[in-house]
MIGU-355952 format. One line per 3 residues: number of its first residue (from 1); their letters; for each residue x negated, y negated, z negated of N, C-alpha, C. Coordinates in steps of 0.05 Angstrom, whole numbers, plus 5000, padded with zeros to 4 digits. Each point is the difference from the previous one (the first is absolute). Last residue first. Example, Ala and Ser with C-alpha at 12.3 -4.5 7.8 and 13.67 -1.06 7.14 Angstrom:
<atoms>
2 = sa = 4743/5045/4858/4984/4976/4999/5015/4978/4986 | 4994/5115/5001/5018/4976/5000/4982/4976/5000
</atoms>
This chain:
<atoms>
366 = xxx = 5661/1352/3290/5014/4988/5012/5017/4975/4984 | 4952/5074/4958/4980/4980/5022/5013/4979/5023 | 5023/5058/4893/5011/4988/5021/4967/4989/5014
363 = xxx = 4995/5029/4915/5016/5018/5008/5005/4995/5034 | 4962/4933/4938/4989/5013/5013/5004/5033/5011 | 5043/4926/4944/4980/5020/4975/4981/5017/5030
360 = xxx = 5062/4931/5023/4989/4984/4985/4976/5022/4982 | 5067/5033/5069/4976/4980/5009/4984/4991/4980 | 5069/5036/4961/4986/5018/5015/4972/4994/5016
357 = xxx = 5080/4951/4975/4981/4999/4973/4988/5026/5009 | 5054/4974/5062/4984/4981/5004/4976/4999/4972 | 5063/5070/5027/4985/4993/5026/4975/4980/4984
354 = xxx = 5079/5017/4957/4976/5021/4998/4985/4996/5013 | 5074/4939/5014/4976/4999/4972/4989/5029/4994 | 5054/4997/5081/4988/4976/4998/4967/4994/4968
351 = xxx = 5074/5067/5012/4975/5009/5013/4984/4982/5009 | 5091/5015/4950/4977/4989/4982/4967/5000/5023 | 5083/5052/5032/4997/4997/4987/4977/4991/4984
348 = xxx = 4999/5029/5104/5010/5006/4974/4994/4984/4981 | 4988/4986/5097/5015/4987/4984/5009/5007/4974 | 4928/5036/5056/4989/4967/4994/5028/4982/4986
345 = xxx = 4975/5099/5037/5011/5000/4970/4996/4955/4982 | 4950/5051/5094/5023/5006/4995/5025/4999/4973 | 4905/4980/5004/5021/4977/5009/5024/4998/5010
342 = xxx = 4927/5053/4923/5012/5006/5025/5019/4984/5014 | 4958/4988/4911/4974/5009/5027/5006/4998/5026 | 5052/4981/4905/4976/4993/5005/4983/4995/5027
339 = xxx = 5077/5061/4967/5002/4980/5026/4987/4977/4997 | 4985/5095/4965/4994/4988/5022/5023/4975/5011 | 4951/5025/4907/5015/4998/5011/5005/4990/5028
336 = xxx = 4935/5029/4921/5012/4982/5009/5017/4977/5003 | 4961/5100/5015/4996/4993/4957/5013/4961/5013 | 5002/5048/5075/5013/5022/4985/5002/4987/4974
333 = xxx = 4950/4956/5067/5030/4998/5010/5017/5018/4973 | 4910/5011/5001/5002/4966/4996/5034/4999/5001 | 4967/5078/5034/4985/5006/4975/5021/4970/4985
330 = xxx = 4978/4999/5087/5028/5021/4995/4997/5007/4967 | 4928/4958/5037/5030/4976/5003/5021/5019/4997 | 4914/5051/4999/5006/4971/4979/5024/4985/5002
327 = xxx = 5006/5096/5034/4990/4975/5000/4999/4984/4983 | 5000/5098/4992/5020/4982/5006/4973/4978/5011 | 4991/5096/4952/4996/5010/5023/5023/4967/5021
324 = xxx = 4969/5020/4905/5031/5001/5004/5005/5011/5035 | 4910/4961/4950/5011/5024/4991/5028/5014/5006 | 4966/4920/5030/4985/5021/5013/5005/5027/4989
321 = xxx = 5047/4919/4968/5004/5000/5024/4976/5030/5022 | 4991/4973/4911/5017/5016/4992/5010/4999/5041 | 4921/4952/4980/4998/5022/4989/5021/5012/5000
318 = xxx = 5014/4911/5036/4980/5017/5013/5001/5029/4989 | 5038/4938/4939/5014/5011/5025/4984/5016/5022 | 4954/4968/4926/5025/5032/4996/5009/4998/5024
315 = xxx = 4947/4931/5003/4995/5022/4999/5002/5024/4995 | 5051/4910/5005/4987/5010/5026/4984/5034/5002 | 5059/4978/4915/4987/4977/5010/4989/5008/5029
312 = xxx = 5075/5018/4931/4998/5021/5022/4974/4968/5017 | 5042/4981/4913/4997/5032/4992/4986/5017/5031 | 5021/4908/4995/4986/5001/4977/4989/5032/4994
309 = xxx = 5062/4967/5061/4988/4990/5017/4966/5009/4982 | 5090/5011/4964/4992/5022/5022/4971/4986/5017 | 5042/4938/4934/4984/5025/4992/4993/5029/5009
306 = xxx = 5035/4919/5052/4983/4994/4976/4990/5023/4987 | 5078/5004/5041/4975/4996/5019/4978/4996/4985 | 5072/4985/4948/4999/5043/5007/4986/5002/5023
303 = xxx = 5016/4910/4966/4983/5015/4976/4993/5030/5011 | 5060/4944/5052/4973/4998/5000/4983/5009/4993 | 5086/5017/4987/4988/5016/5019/4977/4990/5005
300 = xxx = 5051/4951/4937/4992/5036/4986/4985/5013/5031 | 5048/4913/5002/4964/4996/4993/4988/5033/4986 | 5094/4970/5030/4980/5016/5021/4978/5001/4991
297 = xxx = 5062/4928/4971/5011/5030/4988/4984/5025/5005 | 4985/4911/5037/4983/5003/4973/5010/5023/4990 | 5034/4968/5075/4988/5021/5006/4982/5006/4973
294 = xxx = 5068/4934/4997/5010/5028/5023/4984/5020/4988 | 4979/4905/4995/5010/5021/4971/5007/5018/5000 | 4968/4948/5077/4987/4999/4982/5008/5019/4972
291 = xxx = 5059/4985/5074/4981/5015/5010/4978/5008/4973 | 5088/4950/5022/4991/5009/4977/4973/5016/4997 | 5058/4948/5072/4997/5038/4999/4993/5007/4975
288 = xxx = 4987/4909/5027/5030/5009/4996/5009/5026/4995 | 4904/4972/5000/5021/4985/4973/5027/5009/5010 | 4932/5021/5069/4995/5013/4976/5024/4986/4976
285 = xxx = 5012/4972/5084/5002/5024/5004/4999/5017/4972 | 4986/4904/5011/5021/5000/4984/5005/5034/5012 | 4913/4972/5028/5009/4996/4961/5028/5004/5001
282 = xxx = 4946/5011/5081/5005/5018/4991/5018/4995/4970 | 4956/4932/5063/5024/5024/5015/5004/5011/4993 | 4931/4954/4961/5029/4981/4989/5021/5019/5015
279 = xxx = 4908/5040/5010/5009/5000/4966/5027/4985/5007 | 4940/5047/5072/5023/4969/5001/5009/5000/4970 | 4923/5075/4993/5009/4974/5015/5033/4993/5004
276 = xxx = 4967/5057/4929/4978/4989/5010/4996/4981/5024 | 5055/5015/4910/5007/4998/5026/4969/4991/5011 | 5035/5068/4916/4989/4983/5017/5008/4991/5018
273 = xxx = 5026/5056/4902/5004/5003/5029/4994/4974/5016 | 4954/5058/4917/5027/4987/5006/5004/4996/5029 | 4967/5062/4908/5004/4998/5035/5020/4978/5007
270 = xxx = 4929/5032/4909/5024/4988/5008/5003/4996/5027 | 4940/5062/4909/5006/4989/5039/5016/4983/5003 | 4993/5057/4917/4971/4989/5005/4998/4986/5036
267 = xxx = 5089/5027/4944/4982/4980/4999/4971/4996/4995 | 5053/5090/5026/5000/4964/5012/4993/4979/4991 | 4936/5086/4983/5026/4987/4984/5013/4978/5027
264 = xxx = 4920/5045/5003/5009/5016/4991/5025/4999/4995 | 4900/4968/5041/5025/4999/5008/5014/5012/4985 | 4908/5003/5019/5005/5004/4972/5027/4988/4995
261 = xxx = 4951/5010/5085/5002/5018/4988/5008/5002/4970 | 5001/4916/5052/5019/5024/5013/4996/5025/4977 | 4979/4913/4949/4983/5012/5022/5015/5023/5016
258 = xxx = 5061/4925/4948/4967/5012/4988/4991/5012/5025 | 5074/4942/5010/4981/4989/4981/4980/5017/4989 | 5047/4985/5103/4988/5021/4976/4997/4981/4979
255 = xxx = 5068/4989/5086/4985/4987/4987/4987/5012/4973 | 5051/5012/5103/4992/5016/4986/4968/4976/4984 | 5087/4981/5077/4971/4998/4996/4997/5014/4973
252 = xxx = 5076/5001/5090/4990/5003/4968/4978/4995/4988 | 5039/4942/5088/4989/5028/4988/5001/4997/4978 | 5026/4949/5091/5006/4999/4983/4989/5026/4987
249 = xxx = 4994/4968/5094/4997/4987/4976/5000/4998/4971 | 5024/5071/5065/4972/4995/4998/5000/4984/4980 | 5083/5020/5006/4988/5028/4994/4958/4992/5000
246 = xxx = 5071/4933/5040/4997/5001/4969/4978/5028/4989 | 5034/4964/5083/4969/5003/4998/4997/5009/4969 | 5059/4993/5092/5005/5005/4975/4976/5002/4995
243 = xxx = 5036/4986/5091/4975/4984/4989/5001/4999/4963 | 5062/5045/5060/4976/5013/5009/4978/4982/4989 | 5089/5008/4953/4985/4986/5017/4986/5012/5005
240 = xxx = 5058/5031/4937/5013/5010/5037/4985/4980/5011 | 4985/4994/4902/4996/5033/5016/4996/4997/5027 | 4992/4894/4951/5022/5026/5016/4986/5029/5007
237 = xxx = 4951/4921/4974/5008/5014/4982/5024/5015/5000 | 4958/4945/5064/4971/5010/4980/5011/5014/4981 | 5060/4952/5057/4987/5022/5024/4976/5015/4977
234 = xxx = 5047/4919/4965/5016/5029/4997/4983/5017/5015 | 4957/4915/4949/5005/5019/5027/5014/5019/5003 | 4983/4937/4925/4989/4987/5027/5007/5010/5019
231 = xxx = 5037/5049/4921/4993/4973/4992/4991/4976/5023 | 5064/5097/4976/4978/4989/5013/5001/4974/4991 | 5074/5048/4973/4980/5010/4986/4971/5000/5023
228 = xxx = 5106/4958/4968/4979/5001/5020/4970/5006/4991 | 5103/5023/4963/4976/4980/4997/4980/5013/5019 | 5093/5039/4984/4998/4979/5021/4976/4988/4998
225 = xxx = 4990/5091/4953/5025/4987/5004/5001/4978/5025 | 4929/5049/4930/4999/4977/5035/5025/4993/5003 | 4985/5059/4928/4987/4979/4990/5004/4980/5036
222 = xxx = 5057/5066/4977/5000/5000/4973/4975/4975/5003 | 5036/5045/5082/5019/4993/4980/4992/4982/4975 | 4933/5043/5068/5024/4980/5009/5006/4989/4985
219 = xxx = 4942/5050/4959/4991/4983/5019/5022/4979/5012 | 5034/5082/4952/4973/4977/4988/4991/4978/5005 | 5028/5079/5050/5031/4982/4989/4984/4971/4986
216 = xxx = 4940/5033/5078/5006/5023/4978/5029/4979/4983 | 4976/4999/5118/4990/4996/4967/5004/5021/4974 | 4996/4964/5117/5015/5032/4982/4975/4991/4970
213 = xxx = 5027/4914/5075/4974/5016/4976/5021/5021/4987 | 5028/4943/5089/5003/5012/4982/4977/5013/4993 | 5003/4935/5078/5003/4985/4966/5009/5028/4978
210 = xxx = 4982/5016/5096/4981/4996/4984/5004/4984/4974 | 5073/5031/5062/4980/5014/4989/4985/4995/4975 | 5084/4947/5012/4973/4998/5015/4984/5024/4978
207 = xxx = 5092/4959/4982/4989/5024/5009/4981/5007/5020 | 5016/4915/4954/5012/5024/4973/5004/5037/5024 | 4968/4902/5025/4979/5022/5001/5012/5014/4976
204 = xxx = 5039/4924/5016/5003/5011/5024/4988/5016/5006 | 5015/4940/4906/5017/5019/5016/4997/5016/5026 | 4940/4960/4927/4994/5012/5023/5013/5006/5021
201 = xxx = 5015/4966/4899/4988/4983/5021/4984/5007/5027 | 5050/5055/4940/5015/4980/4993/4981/4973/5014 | 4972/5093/5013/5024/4998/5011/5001/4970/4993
198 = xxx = 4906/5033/4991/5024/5001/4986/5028/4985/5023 | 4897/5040/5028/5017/4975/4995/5030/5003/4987 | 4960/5080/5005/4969/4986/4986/5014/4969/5009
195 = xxx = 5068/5074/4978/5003/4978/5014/4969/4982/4993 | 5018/5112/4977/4996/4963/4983/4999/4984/5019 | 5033/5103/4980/4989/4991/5014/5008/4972/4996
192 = xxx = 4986/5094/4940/5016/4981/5014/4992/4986/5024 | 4993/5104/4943/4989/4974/5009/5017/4984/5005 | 5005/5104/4993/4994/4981/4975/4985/4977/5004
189 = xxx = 5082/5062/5052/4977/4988/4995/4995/4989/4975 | 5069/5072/5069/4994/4986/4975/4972/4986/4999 | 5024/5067/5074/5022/4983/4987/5006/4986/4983
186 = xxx = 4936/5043/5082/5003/4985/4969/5024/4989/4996 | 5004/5077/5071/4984/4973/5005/5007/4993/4960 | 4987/5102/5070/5020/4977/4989/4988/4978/4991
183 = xxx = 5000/5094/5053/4988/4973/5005/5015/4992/4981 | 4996/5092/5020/4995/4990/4975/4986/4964/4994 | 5022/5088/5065/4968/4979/5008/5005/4982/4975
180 = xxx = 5045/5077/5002/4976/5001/5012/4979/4985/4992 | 5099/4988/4992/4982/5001/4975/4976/5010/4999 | 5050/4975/5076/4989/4984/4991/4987/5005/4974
177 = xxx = 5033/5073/5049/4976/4985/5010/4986/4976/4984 | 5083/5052/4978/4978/5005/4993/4979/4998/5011 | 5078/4950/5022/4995/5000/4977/4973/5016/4991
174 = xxx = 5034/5015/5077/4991/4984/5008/4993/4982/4972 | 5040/5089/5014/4976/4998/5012/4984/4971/4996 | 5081/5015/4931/4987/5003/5024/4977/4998/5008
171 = xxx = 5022/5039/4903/5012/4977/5007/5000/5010/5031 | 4984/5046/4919/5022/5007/5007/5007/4968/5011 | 4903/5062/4981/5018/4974/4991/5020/4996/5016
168 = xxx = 4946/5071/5009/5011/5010/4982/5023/4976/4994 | 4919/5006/5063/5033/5004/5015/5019/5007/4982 | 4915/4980/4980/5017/4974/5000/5024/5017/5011
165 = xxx = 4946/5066/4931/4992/4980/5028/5028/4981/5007 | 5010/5043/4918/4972/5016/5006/4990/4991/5028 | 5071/4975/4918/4992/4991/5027/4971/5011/5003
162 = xxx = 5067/5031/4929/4982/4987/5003/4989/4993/5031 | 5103/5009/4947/4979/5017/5021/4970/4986/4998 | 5080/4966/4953/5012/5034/5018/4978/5010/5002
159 = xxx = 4990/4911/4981/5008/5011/4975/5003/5026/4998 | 4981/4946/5083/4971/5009/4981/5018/5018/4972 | 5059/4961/5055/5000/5018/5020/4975/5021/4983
156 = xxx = 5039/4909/4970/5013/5021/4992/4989/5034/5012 | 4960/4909/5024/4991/5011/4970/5019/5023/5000 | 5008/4970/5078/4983/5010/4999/4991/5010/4969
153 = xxx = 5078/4953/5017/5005/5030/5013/4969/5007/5001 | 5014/4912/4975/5005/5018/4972/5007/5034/5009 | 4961/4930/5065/4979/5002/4975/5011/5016/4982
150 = xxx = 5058/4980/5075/4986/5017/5001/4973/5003/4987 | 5071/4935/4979/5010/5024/4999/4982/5023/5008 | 4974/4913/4996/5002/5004/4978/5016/5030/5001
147 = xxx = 4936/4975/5079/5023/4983/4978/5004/5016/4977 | 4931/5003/5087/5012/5017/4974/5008/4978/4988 | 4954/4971/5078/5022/5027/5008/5014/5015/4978
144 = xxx = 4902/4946/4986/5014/5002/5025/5025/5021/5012 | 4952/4996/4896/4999/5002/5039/5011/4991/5015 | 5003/4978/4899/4984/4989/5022/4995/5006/5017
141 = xxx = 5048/5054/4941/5015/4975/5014/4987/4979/5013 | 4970/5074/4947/5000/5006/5026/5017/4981/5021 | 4972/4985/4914/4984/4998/5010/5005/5001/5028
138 = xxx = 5060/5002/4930/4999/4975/5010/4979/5002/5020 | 5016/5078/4957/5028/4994/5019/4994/4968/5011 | 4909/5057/4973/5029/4989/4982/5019/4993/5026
135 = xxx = 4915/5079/5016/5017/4970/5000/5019/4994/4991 | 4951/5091/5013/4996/4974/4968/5019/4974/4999 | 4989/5075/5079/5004/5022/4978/5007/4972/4971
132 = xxx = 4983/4960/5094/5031/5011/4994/5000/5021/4975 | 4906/4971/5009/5022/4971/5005/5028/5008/4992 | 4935/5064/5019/5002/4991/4980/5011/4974/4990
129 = xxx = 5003/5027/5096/5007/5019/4990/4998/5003/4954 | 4950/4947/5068/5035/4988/4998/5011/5025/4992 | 4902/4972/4957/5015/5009/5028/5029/4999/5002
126 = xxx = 4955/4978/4920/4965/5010/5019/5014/5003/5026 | 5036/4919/4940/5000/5020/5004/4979/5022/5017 | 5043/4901/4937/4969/5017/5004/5005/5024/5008
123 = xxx = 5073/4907/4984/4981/5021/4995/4981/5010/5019 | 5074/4927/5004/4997/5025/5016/4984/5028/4987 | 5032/4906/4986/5008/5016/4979/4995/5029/5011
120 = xxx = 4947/4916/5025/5016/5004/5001/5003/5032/4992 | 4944/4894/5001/4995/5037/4996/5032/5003/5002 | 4919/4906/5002/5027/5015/5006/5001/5029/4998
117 = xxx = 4944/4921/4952/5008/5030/5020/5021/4999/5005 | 4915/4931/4940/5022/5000/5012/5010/5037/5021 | 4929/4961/4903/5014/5021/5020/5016/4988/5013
114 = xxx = 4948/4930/4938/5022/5031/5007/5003/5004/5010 | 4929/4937/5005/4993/5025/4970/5024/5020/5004 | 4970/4915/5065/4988/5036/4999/5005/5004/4973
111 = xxx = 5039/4916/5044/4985/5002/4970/4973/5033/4999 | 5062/4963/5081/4992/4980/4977/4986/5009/4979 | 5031/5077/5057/4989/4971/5019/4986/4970/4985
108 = xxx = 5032/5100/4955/5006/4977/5004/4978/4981/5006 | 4995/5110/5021/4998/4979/4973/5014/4974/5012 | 5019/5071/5056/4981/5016/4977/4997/4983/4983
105 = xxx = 5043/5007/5100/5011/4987/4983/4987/5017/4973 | 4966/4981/5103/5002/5010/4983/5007/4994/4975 | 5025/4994/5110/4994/4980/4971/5000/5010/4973
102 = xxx = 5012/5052/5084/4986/4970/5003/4978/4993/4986 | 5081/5061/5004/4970/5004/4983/4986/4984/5005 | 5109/4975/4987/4970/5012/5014/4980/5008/4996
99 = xxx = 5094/4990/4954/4993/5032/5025/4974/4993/5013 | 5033/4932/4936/4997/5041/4990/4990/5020/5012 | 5019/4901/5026/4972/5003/4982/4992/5026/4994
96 = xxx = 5091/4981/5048/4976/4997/5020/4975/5005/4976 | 5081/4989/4950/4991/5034/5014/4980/5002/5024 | 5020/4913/4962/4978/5019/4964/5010/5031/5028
93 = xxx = 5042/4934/5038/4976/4988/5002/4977/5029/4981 | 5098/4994/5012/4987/5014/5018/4970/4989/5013 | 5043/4975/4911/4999/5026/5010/5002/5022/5017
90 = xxx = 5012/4895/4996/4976/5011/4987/5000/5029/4999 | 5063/4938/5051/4983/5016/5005/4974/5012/4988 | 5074/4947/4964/5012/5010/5023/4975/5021/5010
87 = xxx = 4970/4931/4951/5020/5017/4984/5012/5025/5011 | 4958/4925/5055/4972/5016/4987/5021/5025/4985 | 5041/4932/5084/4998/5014/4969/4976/5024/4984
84 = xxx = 5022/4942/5098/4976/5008/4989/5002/5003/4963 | 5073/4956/5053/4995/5020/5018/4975/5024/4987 | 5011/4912/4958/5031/5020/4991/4996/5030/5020
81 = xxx = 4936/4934/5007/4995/5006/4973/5028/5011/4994 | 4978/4959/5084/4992/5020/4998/4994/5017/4972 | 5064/4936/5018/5010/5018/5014/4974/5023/5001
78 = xxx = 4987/4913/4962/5021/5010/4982/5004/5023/5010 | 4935/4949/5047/4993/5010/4982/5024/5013/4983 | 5037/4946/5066/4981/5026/5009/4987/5010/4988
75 = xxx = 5047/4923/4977/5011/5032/5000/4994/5012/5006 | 4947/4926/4975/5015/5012/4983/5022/5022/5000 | 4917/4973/5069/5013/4990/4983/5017/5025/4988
72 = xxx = 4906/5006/5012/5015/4998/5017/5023/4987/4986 | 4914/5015/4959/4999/4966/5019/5027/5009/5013 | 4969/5081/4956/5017/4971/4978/4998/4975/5017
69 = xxx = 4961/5067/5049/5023/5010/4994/5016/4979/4982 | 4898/4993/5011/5017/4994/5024/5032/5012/5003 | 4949/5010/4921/4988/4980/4997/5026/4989/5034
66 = xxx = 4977/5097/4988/5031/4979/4976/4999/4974/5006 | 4931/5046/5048/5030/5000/5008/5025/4996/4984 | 4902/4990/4971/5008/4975/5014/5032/5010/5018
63 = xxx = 4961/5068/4934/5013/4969/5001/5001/4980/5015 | 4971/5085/5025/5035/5000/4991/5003/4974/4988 | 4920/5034/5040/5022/4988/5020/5032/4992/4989
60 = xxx = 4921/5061/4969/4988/4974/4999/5020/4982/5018 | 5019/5088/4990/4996/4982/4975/4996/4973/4997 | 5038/5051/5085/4982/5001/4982/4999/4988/4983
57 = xxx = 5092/5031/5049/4975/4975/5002/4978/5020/4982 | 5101/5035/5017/4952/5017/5002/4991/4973/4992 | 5092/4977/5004/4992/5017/4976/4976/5011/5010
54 = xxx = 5019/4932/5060/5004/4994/4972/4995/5012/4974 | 5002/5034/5089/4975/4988/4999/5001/4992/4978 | 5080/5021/5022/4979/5028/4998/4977/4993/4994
51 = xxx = 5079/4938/5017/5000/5016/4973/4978/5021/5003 | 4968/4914/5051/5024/5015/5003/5005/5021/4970 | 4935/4917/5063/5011/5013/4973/5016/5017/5010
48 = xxx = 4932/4966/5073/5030/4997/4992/5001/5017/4976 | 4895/4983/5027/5032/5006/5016/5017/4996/4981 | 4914/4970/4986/5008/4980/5020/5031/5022/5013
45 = xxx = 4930/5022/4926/4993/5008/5033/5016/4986/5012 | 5023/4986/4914/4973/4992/5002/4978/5002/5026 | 5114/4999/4994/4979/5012/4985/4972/4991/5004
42 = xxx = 5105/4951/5010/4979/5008/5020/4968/5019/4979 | 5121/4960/4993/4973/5001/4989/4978/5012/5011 | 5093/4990/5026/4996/4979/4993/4967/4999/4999
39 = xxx = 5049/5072/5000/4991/5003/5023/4988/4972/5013 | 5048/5033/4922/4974/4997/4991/4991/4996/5025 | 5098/5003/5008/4988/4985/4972/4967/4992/4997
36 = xxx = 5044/5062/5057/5005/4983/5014/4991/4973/4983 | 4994/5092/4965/4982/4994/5017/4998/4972/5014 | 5071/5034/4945/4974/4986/4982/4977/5006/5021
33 = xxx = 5080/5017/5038/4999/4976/4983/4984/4989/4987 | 5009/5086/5041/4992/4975/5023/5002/4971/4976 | 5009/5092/4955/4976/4999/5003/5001/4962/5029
30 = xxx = 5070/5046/4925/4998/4972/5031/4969/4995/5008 | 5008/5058/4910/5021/5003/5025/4993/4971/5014 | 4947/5070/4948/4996/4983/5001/5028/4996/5017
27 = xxx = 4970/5090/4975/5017/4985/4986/5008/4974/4994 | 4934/5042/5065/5039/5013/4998/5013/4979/4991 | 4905/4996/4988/5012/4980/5017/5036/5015/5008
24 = xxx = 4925/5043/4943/5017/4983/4991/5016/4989/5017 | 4946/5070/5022/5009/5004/4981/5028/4979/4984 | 4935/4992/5073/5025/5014/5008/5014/5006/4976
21 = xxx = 4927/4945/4993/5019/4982/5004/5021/5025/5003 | 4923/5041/4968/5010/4983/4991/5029/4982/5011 | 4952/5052/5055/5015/5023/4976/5007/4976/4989
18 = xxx = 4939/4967/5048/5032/5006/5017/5017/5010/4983 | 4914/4998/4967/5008/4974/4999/5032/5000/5016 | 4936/5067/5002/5010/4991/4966/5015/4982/5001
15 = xxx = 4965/5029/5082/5016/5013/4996/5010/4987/4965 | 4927/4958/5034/5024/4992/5016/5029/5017/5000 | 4918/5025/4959/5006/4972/4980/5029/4990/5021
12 = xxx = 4951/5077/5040/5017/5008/4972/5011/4975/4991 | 4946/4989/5066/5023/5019/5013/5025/5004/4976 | 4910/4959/4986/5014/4978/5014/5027/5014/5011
9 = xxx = 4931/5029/4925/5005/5003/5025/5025/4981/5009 | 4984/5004/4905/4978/4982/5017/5005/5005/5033 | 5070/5007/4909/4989/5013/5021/4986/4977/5019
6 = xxx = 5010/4965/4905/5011/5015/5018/4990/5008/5025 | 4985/4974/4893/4989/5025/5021/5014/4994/5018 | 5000/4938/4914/5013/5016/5012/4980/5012/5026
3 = xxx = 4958/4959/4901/5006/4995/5038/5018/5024/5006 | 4977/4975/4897/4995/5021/5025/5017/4989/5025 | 5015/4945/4923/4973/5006/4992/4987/5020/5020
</atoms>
C-alpha cells in the first residue's frame, strides 16, 4: 500500500545494493558454478547473467529471469536451487533489513496499519559514563570487547563504588573507547519479510533483493502466504517497483449520510476503499490482504478527523494560531496530526487513510 524509498542518489543506491550481496554472497558456496549456470542467460541490456546481477536485478526484470532460468535444464536448475538456499540464509537476510537506514522500517509495506522495527536491547542513555553507572550485564555485552566475565567485573566494581568518571570502569583503554562510541546494531525485530513472488513458484528470486516486502506477520503469514496478490501487473503492485502505483490508484473515499457538521456517530459516514484507476491490477491486492475489513476497525479515526475538523474550522484556527504567537499549519500539524502534512512521516502508521479522508473533509491540498 506504501512504496518502498530507496536511496535516489546513484552513489548511495549502489552502495545499498553491494551491502546487500556482501552480506549474503559468503554464504553462497560455488559462487563459479552457479555463475557458469546463468551465464546461459543474457539480461535485458544484452550482458551476461551472473549470481550478482541475479540478486540486484530490478523488479521489473525478475520475472522474465525465472521465466529464462526454468527453460535451463534439469540439473542445472537443481544445482542453482540447492546452492541458493533461502532457509540457510534467511537470517542473514532479516539482519541486512535491521541495520539499514535506507529503508525505513515504521508500518507494513502491504497493508500500513502495524508497526514494523527493529530495536535492540541496548536502551536509552545521556552519555557513556551513564551507560556504565545503569547498564544490565546483558547490555554491556553488546560492546564490542565485553564478555560475560568482564560485564560481571564491571557490575561487581559499581556495587563497591560509584563510578564518578570512566576511568572508574575496571575494563581497557580500548574497551572504554568502544563504550564511548556505544555502536551497536538491532538485534531483534518486529517484522517479516514476504517473497512478493512466492518461493513455491519463483524458485530463483528466493533471494533477489527486490522480491522482499518487510511486512507485518499478518500480512505475510496469516492472509498472503503463497497467494498471489497482483492481478494484471506485478510492476503495479510491488513496493520494490519503481512503477508501484497502488498508493495512487487506489483510495479511501469518505461517504456522509448527514451533513459534515452534524456528524456525530460512526454510523453517520461509511469509508470505503476505491480503485480509481487500473481497478483489475489492484483487486486480488485489496481481497487477499483483507484490506476492506482491515480497515473498517479504523473507522473511529475518521470520526476523530471529522470532529476535530468540526471543532477547529479555518477560523479558530487562524484566531487561536495568532493568539499563540504559531502558524496556521503549525497550529494544523498540532490539533491533527503531523503526519498528515509532513512527508517526512509518509510511512507512519495508517497514514495512507488519514491522508486520504482528510483530503476528502479538506484538511489536505495535496
Amino acid at each position: 500500500m506504501i512504496k518502498i524509498n530507496y536511496p535516489t542518489d546513484p552513489d548511495r543506491l549502489k552502495e545499498f545494493k553491494s551491502s546487500f550481496f556482501k552480506t549474503i554472497s559468503p554464504a553462497i558456496k560455488n559462487h563459479s558454478r552457479i555463475n557458469t549456470v546463468l551465464s546461459k542467460i543474457s539480461m535485458s541490456d544484452g550482458t551476461v547473467l551472473d549470481l550478482e546481477k541475479l540478486l540486484l536485478a530490478p523488479f521489473d526484470e525478475l520475472q522474465p529471469l525465472n521465466i529464462a532460468i526454468s527453460s535451463l535444464s534439469i540439473a542445472q536448475k537443481k544445482q542453482i536451487k540447492e546452492l541458493m538456499a533461502y532457509s540457510t540464509l534467511q537470517p542473514l537476510i532479516a539482519s541486512f533489513f535491521m541495520k539499514q537506514q535506507e529503508i525505513e522500517l515504521s508500518s507494513c509495506y502491504y497493508c500500513n496499519i502495524d508497526s514494523i522495527y527493529a530495536f535492540s536491547e541496548f536502551g536509552e542513555y545521556s552519555n557513556a559514563l551513564d551507560f556504565i553507572r545503569r547498564a544490565s550485564g546483558a547490555q554491556l555485552q553488546l560492546i564490542k570487547g565485553i564478555g560475560e566475565v568482564t560485564a560481571k567485573n564491571i557490575l561487581d566494581a559499581r556495587k563497591r563504588k560509584q563510578f564518578d568518571s570512566m576511568d572508574d570502569c575496571p575494563v581497557y583503554p580500548s574497551i572504554r573507547t568502544a563504550i564511548e562510541a556505544r555502536h551497536h546494531n538491532a538485534t531483534h525485530n518486529h517484522f517479516t519479510l514476504d517473497h512478493f513472488y512466492h518461493q513455491s513458484e519463483h524458485h530463483y528470486l528466493r533471494l533477489c533483493l527486490y522480491n522482499f516486502i518487510p511486512c507485518c506477520y499478518a500480512c505475510n503469514s496469516k492472509f498472503k502466504s503463497a497467494k498471489k496478490i497482483y492481478s494484471t501487473s506485478a510492476t503495479l503492485s510491488s513496493p520494490t517497483s519503481a512503477a508501484f502505483s497502488f498508493h495512487q490508484d487506489v483510495r479511501f473515499k469518505l461517504y456522509l449520510s448527514v451533513a459534515e457538521h452534524d456528524v456525530k456517530h460512526l454510523d453517520d459516514f461509511m469509508v470505503d476503499l476505491i480503485m480509481v484507476n487500473n481497478p483489475t491490477a489492484h483487486a486480488n491486492f485489496i481481497s487477499v490482504l483483507k484490506l476492506q475489513g482491515r480497515y473498517f476497525h479504523y473507522k473511529r479515526e475518521a470520526l476523530r478527523l471529522l470532529m476535530l475538523k468540526k471543532e477547529y474550522p479555518d477560523s479558530v484556527i487562524t484566531e487561536l494560531a495568532d493568539s499563540l504567537g504559531k502558524s496556521p499549519d503549525e497550529l494544523r500539524k498540532n490539533l491533527f496530526g503531523a503526519e498528515l502534512y509532513d512527508t517526512n512521516l509518509s510511512n507512519s502508521s495508517l497514514v495512507k487513510y488519514k491522508r486520504d479522508i482528510a483530503r476528502d473533509i479538506n484538511l489536505l491540498a495535496f
